[in-house]
N, CA, C and O atoms as a GROMACS GRO file, in nm:
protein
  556
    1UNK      N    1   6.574   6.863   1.168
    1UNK     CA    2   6.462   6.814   1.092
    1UNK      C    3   6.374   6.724   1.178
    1UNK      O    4   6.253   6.705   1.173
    2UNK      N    5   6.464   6.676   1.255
    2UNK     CA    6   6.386   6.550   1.352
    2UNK      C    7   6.255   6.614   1.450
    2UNK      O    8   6.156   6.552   1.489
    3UNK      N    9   6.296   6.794   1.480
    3UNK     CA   10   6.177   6.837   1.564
    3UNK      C   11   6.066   6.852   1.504
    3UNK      O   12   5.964   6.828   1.569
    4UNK      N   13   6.055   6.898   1.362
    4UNK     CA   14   5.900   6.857   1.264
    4UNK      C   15   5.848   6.775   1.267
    4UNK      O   16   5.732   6.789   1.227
    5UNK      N   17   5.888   6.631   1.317
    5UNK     CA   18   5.838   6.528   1.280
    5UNK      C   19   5.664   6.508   1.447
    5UNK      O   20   5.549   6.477   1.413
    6UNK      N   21   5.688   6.524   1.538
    6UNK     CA   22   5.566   6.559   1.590
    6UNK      C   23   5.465   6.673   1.567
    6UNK      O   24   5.364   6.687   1.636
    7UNK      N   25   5.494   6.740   1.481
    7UNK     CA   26   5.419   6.862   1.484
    7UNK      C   27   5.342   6.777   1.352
    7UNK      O   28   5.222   6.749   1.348
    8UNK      N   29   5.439   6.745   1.254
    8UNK     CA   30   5.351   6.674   1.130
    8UNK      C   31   5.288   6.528   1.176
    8UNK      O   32   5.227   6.469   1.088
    9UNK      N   33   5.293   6.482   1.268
    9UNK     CA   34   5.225   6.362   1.305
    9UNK      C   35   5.082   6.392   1.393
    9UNK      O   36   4.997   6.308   1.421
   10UNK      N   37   5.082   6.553   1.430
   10UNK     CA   38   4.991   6.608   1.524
   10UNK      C   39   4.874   6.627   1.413
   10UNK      O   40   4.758   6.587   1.422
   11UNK      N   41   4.932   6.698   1.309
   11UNK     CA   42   4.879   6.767   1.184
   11UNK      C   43   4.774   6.658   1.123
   11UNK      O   44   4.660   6.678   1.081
   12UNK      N   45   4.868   6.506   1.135
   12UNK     CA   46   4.793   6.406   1.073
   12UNK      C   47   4.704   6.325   1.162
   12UNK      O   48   4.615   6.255   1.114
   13UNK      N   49   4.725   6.332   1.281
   13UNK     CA   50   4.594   6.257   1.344
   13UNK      C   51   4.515   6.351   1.368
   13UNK      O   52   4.414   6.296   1.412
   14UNK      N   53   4.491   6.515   1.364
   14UNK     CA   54   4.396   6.626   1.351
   14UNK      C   55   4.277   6.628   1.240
   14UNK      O   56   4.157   6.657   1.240
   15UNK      N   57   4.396   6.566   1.116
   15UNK     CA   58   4.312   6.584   0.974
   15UNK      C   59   4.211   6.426   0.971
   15UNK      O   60   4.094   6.404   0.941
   16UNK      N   61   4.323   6.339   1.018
   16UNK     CA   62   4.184   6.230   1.007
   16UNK      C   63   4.091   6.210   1.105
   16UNK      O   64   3.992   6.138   1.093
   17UNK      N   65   4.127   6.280   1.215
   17UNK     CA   66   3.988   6.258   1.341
   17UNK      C   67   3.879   6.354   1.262
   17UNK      O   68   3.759   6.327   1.266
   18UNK      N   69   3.936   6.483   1.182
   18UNK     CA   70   3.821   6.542   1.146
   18UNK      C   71   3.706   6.499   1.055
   18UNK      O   72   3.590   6.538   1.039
   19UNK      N   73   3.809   6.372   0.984
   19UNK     CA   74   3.712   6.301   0.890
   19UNK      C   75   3.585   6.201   0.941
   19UNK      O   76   3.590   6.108   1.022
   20UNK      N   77   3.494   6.241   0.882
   20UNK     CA   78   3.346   6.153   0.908
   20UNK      C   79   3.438   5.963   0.917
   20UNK      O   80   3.542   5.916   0.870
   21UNK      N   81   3.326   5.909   1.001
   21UNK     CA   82   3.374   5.749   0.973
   21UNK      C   83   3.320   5.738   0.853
   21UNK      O   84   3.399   5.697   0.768
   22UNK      N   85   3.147   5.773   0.794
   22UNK     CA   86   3.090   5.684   0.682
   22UNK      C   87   3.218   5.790   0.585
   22UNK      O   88   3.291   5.696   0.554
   23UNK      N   89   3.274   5.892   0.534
   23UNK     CA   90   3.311   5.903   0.437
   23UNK      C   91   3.464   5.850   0.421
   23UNK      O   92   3.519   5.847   0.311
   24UNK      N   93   3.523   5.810   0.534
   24UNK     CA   94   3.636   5.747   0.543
   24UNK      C   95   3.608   5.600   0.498
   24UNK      O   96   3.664   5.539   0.407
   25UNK      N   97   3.532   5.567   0.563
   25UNK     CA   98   3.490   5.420   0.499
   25UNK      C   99   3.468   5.408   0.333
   25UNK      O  100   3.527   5.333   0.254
   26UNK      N  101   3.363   5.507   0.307
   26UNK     CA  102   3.375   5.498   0.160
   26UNK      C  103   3.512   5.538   0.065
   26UNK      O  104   3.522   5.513  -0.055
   27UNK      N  105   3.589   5.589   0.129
   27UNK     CA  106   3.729   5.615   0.050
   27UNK      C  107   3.763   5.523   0.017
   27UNK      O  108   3.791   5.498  -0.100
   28UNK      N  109   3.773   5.413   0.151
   28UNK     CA  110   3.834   5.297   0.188
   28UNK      C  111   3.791   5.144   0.123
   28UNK      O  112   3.866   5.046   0.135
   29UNK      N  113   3.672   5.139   0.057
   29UNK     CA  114   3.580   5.085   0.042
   29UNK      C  115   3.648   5.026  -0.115
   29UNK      O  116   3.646   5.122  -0.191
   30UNK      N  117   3.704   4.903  -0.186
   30UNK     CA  118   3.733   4.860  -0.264
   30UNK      C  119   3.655   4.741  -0.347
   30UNK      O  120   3.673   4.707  -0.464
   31UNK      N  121   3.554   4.685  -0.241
   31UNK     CA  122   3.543   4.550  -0.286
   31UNK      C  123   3.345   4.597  -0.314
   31UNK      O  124   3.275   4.637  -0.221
   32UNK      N  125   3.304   4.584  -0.422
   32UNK     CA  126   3.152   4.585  -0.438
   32UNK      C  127   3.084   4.496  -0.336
   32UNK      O  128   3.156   4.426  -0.265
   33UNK      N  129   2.918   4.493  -0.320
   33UNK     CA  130   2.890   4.417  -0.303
   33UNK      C  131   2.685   4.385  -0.343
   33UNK      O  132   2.600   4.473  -0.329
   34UNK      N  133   2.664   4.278  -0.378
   34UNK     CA  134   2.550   4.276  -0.431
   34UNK      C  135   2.445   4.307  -0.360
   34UNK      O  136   2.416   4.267  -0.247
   35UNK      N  137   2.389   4.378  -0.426
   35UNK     CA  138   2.271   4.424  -0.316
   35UNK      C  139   2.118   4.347  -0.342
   35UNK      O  140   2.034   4.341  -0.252
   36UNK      N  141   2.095   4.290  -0.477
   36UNK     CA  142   2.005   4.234  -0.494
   36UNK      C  143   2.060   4.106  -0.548
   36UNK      O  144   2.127   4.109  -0.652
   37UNK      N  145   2.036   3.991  -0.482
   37UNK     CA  146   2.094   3.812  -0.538
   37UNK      C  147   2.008   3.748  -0.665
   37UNK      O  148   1.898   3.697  -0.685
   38UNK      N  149   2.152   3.789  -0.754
   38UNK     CA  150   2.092   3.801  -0.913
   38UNK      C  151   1.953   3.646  -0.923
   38UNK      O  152   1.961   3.548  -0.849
   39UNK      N  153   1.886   3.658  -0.987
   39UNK     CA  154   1.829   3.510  -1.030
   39UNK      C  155   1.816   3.534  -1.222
   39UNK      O  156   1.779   3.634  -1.283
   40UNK      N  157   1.857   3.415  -1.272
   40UNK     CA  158   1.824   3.400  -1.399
   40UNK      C  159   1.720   3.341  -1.457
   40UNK      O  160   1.708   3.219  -1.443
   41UNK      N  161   1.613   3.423  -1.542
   41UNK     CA  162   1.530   3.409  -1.625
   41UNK      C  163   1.545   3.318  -1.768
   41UNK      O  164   1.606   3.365  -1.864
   42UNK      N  165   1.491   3.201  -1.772
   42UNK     CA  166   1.499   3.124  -1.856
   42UNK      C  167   1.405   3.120  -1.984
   42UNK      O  168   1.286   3.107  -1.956
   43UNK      N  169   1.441   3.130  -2.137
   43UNK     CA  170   1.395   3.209  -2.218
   43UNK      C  171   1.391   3.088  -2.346
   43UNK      O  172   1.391   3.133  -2.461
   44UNK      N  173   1.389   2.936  -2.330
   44UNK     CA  174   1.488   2.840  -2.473
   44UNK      C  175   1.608   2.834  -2.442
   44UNK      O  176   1.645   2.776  -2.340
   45UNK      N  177   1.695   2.899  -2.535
   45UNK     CA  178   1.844   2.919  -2.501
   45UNK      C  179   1.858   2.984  -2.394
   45UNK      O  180   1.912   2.935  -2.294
   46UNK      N  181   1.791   3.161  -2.401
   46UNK     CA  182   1.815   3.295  -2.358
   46UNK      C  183   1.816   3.260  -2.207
   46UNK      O  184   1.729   3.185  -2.164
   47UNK      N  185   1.922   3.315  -2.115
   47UNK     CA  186   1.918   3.324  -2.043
   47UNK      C  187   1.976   3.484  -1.964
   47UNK      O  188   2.085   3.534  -1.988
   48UNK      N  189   1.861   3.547  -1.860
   48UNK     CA  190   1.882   3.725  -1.871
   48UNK      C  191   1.873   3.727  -1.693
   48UNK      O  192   1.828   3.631  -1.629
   49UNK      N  193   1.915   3.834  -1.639
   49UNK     CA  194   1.947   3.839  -1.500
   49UNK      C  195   1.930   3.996  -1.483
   49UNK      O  196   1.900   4.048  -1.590
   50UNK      N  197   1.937   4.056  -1.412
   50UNK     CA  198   1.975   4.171  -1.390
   50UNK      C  199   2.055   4.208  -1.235
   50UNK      O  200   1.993   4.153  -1.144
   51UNK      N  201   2.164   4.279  -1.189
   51UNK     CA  202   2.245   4.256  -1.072
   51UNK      C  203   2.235   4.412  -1.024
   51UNK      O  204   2.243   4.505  -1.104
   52UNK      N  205   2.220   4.424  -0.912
   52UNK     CA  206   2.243   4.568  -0.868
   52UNK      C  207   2.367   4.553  -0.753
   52UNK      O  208   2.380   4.453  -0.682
   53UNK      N  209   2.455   4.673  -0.749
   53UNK     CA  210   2.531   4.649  -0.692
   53UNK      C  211   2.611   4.785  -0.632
   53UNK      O  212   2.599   4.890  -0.694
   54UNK      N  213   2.682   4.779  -0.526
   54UNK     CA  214   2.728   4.924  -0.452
   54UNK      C  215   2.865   4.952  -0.552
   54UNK      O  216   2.927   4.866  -0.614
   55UNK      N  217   2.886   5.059  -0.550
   55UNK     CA  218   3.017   5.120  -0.566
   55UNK      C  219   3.011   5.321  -0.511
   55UNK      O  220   2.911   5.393  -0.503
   56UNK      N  221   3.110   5.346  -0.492
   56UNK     CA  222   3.097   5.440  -0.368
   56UNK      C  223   3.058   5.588  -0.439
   56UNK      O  224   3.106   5.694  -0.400
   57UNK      N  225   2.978   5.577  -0.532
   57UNK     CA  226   2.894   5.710  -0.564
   57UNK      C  227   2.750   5.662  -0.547
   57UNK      O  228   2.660   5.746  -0.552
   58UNK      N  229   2.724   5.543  -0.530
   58UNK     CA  230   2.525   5.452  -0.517
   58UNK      C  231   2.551   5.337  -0.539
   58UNK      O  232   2.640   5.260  -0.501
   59UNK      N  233   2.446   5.329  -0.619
   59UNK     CA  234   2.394   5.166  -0.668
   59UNK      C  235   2.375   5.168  -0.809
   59UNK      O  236   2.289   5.235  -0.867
   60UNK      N  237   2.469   5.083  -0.868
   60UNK     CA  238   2.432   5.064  -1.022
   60UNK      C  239   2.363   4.928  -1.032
   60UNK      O  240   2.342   4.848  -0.941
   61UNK      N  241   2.323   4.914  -1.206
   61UNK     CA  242   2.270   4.780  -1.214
   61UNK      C  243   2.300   4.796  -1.369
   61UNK      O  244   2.307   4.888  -1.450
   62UNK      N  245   2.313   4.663  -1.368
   62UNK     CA  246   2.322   4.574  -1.508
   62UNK      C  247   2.275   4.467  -1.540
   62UNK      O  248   2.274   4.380  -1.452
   63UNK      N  249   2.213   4.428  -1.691
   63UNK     CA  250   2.137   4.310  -1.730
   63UNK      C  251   2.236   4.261  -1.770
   63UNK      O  252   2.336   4.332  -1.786
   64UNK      N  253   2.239   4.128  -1.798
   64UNK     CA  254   2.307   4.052  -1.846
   64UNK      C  255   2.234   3.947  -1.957
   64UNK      O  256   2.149   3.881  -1.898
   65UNK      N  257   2.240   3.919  -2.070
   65UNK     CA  258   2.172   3.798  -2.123
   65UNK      C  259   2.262   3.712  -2.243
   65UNK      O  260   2.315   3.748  -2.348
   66UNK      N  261   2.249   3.586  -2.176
   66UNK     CA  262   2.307   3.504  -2.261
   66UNK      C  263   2.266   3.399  -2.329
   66UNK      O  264   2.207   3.317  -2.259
   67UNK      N  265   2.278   3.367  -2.464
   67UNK     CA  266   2.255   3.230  -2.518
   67UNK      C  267   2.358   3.142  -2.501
   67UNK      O  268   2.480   3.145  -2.512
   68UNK      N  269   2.266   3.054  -2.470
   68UNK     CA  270   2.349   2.891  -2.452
   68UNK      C  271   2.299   2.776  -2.527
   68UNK      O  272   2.185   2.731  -2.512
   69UNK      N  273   2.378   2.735  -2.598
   69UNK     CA  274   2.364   2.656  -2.702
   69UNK      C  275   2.445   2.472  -2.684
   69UNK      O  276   2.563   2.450  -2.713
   70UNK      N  277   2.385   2.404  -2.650
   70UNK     CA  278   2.431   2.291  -2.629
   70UNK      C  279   2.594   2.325  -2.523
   70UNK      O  280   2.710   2.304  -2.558
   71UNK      N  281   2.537   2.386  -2.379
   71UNK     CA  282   2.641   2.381  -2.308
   71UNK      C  283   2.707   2.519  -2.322
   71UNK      O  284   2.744   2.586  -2.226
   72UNK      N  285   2.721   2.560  -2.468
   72UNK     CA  286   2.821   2.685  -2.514
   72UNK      C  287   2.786   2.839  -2.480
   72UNK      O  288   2.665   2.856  -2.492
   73UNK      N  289   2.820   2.898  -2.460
   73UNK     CA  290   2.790   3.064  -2.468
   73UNK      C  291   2.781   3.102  -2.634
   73UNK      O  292   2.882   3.090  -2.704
   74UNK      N  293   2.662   3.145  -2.688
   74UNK     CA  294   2.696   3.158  -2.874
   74UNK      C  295   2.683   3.319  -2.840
   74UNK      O  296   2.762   3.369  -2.920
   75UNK      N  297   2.627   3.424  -2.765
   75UNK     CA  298   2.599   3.554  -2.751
   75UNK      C  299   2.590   3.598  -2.606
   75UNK      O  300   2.524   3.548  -2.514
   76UNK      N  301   2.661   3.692  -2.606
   76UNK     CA  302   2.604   3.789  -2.459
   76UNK      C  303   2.560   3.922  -2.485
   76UNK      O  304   2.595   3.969  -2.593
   77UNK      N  305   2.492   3.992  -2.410
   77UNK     CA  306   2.444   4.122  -2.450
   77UNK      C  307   2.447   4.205  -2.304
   77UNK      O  308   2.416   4.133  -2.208
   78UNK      N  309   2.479   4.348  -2.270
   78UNK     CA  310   2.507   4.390  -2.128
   78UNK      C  311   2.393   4.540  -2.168
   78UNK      O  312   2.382   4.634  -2.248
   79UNK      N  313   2.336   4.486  -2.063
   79UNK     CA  314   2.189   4.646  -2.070
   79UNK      C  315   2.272   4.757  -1.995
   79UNK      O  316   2.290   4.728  -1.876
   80UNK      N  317   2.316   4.855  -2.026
   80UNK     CA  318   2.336   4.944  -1.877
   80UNK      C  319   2.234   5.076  -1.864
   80UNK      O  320   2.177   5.117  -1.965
   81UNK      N  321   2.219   5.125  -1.770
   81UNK     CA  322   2.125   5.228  -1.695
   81UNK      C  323   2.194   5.319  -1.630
   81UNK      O  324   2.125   5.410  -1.585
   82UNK      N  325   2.337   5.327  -1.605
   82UNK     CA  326   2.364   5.425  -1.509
   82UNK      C  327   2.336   5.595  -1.600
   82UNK      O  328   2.318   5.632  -1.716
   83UNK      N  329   2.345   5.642  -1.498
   83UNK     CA  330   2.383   5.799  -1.599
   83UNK      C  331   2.509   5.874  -1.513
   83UNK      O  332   2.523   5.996  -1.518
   84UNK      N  333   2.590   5.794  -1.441
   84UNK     CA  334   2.719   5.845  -1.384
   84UNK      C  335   2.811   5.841  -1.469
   84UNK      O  336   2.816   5.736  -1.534
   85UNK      N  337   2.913   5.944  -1.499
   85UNK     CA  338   2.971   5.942  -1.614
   85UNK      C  339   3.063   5.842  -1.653
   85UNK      O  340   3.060   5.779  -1.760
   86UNK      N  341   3.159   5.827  -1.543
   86UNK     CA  342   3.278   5.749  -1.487
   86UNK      C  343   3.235   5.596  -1.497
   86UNK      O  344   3.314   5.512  -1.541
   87UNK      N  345   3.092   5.558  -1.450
   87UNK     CA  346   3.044   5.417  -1.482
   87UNK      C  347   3.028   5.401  -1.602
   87UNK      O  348   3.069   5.299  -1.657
   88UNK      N  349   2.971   5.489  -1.664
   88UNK     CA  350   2.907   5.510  -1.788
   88UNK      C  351   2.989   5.456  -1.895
   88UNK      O  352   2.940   5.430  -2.004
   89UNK      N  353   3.134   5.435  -1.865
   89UNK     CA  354   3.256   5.463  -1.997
   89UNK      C  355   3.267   5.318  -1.888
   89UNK      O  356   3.176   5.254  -1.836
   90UNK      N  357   3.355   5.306  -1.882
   90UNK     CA  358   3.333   5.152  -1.782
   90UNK      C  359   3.229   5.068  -1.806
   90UNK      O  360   3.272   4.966  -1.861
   91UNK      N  361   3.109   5.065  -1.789
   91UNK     CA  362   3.053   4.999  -1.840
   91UNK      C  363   3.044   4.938  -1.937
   91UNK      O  364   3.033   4.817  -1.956
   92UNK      N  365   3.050   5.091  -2.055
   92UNK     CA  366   3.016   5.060  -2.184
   92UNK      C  367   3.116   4.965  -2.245
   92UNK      O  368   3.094   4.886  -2.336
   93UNK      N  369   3.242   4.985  -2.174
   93UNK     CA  370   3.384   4.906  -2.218
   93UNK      C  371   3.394   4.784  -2.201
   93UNK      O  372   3.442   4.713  -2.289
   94UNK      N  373   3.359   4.744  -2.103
   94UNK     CA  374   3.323   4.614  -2.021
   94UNK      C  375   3.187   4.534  -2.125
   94UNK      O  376   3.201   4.420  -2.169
   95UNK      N  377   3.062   4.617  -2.149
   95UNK     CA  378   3.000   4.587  -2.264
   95UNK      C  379   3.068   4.554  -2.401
   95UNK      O  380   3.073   4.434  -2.428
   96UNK      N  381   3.114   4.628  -2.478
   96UNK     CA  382   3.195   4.621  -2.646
   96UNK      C  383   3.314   4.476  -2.549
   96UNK      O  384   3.260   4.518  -2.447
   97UNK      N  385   3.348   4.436  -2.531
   97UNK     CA  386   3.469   4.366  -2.484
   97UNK      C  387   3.467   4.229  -2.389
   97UNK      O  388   3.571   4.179  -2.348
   98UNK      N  389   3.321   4.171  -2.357
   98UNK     CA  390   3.314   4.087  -2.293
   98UNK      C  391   3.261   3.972  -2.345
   98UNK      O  392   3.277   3.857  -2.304
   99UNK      N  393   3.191   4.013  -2.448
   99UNK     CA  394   3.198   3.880  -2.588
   99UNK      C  395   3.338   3.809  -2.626
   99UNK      O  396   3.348   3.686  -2.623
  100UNK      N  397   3.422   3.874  -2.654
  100UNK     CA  398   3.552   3.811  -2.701
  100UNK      C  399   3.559   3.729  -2.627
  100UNK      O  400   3.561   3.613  -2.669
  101UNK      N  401   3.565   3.762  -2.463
  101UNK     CA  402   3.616   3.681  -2.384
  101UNK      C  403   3.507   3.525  -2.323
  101UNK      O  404   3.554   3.412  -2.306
  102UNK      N  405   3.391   3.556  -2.305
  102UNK     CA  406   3.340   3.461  -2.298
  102UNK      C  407   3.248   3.368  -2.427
  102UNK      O  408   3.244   3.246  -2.417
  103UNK      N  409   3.210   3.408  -2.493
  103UNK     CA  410   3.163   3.362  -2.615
  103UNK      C  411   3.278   3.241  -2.693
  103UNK      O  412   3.390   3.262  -2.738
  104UNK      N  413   3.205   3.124  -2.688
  104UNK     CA  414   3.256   2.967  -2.726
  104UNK      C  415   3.273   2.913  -2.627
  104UNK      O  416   3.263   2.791  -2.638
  105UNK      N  417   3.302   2.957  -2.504
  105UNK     CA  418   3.297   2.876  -2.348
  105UNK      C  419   3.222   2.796  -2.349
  105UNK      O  420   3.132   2.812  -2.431
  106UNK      N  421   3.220   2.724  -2.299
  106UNK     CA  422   3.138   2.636  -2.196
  106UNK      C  423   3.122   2.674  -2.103
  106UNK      O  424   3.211   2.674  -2.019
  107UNK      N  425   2.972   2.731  -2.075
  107UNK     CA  426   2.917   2.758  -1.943
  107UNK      C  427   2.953   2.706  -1.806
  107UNK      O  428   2.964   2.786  -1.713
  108UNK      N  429   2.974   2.550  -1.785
  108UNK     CA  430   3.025   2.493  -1.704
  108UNK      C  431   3.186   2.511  -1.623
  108UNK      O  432   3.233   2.506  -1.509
  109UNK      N  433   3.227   2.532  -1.748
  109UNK     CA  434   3.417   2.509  -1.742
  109UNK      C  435   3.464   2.681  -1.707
  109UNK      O  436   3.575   2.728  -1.686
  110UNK      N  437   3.321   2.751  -1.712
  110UNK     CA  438   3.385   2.918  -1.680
  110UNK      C  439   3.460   2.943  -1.573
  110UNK      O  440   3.487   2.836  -1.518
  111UNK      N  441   3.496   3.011  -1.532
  111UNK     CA  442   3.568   3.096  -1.432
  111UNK      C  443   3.575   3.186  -1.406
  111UNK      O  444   3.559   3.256  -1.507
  112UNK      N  445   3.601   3.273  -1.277
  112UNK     CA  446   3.581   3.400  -1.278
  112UNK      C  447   3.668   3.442  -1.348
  112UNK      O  448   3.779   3.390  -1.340
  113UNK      N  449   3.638   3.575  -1.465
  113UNK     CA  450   3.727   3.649  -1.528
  113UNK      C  451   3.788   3.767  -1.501
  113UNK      O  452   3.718   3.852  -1.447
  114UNK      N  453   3.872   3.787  -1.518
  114UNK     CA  454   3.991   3.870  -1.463
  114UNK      C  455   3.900   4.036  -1.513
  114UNK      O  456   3.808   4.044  -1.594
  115UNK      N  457   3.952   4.131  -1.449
  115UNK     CA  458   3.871   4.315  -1.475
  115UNK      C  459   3.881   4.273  -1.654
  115UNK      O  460   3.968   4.199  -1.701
  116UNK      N  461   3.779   4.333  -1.728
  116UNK     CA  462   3.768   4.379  -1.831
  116UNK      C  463   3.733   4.492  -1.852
  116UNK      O  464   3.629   4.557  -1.833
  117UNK      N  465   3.872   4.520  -1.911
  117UNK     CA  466   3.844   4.671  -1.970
  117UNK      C  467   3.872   4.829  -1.867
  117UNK      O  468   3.854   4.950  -1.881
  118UNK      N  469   3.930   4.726  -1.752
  118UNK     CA  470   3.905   4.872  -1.616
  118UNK      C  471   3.809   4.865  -1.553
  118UNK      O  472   3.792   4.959  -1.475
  119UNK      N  473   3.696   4.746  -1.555
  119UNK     CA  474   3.573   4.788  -1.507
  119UNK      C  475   3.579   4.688  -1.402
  119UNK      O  476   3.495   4.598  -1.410
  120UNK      N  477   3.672   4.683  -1.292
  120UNK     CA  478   3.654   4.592  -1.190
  120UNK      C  479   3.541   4.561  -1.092
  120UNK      O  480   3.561   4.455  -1.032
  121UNK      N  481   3.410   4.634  -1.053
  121UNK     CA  482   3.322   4.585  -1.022
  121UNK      C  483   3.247   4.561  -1.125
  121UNK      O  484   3.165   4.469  -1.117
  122UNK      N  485   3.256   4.627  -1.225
  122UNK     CA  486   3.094   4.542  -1.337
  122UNK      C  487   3.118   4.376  -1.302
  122UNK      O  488   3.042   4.297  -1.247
  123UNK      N  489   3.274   4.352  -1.365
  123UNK     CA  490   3.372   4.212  -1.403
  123UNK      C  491   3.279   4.143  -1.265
  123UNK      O  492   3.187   4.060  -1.261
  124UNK      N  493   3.350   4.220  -1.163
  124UNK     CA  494   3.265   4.101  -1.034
  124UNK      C  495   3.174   4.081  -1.055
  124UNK      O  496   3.150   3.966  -1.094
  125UNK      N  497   3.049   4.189  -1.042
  125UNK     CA  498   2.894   4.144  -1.058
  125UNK      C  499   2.880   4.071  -1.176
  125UNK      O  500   2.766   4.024  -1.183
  126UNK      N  501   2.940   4.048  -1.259
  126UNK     CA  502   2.946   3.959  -1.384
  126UNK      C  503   2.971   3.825  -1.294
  126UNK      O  504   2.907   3.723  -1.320
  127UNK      N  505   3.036   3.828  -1.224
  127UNK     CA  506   3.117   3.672  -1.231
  127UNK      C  507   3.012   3.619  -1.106
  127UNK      O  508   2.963   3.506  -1.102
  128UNK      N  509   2.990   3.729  -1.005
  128UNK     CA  510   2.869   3.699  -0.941
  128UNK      C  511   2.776   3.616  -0.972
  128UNK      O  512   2.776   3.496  -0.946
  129UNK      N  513   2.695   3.676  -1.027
  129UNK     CA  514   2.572   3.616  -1.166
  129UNK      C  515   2.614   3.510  -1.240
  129UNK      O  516   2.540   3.413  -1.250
  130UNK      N  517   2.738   3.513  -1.303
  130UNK     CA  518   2.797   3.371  -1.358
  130UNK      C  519   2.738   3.260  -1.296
  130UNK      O  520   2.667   3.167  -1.334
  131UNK      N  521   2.813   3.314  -1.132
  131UNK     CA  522   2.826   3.203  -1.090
  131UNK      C  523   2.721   3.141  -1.012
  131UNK      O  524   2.737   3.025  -0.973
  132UNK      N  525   2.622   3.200  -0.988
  132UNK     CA  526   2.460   3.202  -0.969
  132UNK      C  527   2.395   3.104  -1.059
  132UNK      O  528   2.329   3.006  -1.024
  133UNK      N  529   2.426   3.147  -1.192
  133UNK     CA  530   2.355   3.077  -1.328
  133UNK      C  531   2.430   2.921  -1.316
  133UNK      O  532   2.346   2.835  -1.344
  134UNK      N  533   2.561   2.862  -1.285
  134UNK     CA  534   2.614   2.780  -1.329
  134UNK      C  535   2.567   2.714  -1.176
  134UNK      O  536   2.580   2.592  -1.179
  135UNK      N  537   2.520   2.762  -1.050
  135UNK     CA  538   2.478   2.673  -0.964
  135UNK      C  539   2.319   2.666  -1.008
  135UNK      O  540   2.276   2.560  -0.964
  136UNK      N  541   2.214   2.738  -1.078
  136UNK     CA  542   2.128   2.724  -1.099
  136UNK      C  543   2.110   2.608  -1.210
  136UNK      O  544   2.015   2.530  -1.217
  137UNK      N  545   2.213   2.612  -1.288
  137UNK     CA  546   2.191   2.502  -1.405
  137UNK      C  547   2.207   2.344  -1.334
  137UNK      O  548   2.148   2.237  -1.345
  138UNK      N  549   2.303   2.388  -1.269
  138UNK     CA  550   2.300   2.246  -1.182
  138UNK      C  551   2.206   2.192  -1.092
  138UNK      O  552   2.174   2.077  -1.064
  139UNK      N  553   2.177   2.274  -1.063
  139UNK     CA  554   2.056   2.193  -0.967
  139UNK      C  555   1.888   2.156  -1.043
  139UNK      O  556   1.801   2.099  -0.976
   0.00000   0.00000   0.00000
C-alpha cells in the first residue's frame, strides 16, 4: 500500500498547480471585507447606513436603520438588494431575527454579535457599522 502513496501525492500537487491562484484564493477566502466605510445618516431618532461588502460570488449591500431612543435601540429595519439566491435566504434570516437580539440595548453597551441566523458576513457588516455608529456618537 505504501507504493501508492507517491503516485497519490503526485496526483495532488498536479491538481492544485492546475488551479488558478485568484480561484484558489476565493475558495480560501472566509473573512468579508468592507468595501465601502459605512457612514450613518442622522434622521431625530432614525439612524440609516448602508454597507457594501465582498463575499466570494461579488459584492452585496445592506441598509441598516435604527431608532434610538434615549440611548436605547426601540427598532431596526434591514433593506436587502441582492438577487443571489443563497444571500437572499441569509439575509432575509438575519433580517426576521436581528430585532430580538438587539432591540432594548443600549447602543453604547453593544457588542459585536455572534452569526445570526447562518448569516456570518451580513452579522459582520452589521457589527462593522455598529461599530462605526457607536464611534460616531461619540465623537
Amino acid at each position: 500500500m505504501n507504493r501508492f502513496y507517491p503516485a497519490i501525492l503526485l496526483i495532488a500537487v498536479f491538481t492544485l498547480s492546475a488551479c488558478q491562484a485568484s480561484n484558489l484564493q476565493s475558495l480560501l477566502k472566509t473573512e468579508q471585507v468592507i468595501t465601502q466605510e459605512p457612514s450613518w445618516a442622522i434622521d431625530g431618532n432614525t439612524y440609516t447606513t448602508t454597507v457594501e461588502y465582498d463575499v466570494p460570488e461579488g459584492t452585496e449591500s445592506n441598509s441598516f436603520s435604527l431608532v434610538i431612543k434615549d440611548g436605547i435601540i426601540s427598532s431596526i429595519e434591514v433593506g436587502i438588494t441582492t438577487t443571489n439566491k443563497a444571500s437572499l435566504k441569509y439575509q432575509q434570516d438575519f433580517a426576521k431575527n436581528i430585532a430580538s437580539i438587539v432591540v432594548g440595548q443600549k447602543i453604547s453597551e453593544l457588542k459585536s454579535i455572534d452569526r445570526v441566523s447562518g448569516a456570518s458576513v451580513t452579522t459582520t457588516a452589521f457589527n462593522d457599522a455598529l461599530l462605526k455608529l457607536q464611534q460616531q456618537l461619540q465623537s
